[in-house]
C-alpha positions, 0 to 999 in steps of 0.5 A, a space after each residue: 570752640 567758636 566765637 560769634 563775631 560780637 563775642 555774644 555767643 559760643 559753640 564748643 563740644 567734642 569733635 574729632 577728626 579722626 574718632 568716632 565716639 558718642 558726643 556732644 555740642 552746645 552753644 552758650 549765651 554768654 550775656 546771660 550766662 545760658 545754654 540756648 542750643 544742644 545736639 548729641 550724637 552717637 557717632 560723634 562730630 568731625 567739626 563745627 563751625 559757628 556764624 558771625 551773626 552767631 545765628 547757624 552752627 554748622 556740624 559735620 557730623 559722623 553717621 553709622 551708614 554704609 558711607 561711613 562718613 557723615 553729613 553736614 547740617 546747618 543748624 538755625 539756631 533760633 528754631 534749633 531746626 536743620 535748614 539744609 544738609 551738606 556733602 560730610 567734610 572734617 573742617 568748617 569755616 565760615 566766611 567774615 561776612 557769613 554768606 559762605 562755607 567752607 568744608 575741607 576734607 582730611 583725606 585729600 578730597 579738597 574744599 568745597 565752599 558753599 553759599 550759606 543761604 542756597 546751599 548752592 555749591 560755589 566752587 571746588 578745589 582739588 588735588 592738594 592734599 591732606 588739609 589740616 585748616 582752612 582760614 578766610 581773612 578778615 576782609 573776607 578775599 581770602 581763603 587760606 589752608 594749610 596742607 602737606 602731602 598724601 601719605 603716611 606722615 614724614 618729618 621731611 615731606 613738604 607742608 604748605 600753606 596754599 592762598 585763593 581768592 575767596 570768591 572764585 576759588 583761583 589760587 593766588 599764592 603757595 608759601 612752602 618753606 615749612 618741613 613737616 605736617 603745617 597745623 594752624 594758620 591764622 591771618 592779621 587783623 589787616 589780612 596783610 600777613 599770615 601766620 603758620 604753625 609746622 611741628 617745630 616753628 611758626 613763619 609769619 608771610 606777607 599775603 600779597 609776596 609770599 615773603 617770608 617776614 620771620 619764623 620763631 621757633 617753638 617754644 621761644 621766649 619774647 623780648 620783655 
């Protein structure tokens, strides 16, 4: 599921990234408590991701080609019309600022970014594994993952959240304490900090040291 950034509107459905089966999306005026876009597929969809504007859904959408694999589209969602197909990735993030797009490949084929309104492809990174999310920062610099090695999975391979600058795709810093598979990421409202979430414990960095400020275990209980 995905916000606008004004809270005004939200897209949700069944995605998966690993099974294909006959789905759904749709996205929701919530001022006025209606339905204003949906799209089925066969196949079934990978991911989704909803502009700041919340004005363009992107799908990554599974297709029944000799590919096997599927296809972006960016949706307009005013028209309900495709405004441009992208190469198929498994996660999509847009940018604060909504000018750009972010695809990561599950099966370590690395980001894309895109500039949303061209399509034209900014930049690439590569040769960093599996990716299991992929964040901007708030402030928009930032394009965060997290990944672990390829492979079969192993509870002791190394998970990694990896940091690049947003714009140019060169990487900043790599934060590598967590054992395991790293799942979810998310930065502080200043994009100051980031939090990253392994199998059994959450760590919380300084962006700009990669310092490790504390980690909580799973299932911890606050201070009242």
């Amino acid at each position: 599921v995905a916000f606008s950034s004004d809270s005004k509107r939200l897209a949700g459905g069944n995605t998966s990234s690993f099974n294909r089966q006959p789905s759904e999306v749709a996205v929701w005026d919530l001022e006025h408590n209606r339905e204003i876009f949906s799209r089925t597929s066969e196949d079934g969809y990978a991911g989704l991701a909803l502009s700041p504007s919340g004005q363009q859904l992107a799908l990554a959408e599974y297709t029944g080609g000799e590919d096997k694999r599927g296809a972006i589209a960016v949706i307009d969602l005013a028209s309900g019309k495709v405004e441009r197909t992208l190469p198929f990735f498994h996660h999509l993030e847009f940018s604060p600022d909504g000018k750009q797009l972010a695809g990561a490949h599950q099966q370590g084929n690395g980001v894309t970014v895109w500039e949303v309104a061209t399509g034209k492809e900014q930049y690439r990174i590569v040769d960093i594994g599996v990716i299991n999310q992929i964040r901007f920062s708030p402030d928009g610099k930032l394009l965060a993952m997290a990944t672990n090695e390829l492979g079969s999975p192993n509870p002791e391979q190394l998970g990694e959240v990896m940091v690049f600058g947003a714009g140019n795709g060169g990487q900043l810093n790599v934060f590598s304490n967590h054992r395991g598979y790293v799942h979810g990421l998310a930065f502080s409202p200043d994009s100051k900090r980031i939090a990253s979430a392994g199998q059994d414990i959450v760590r919380v960095w300084t962006v700009e040291k990669g310092r490790e400020l504390f980690s909580l275990p799973v299932g911890f209980k606050p201070n009242n």
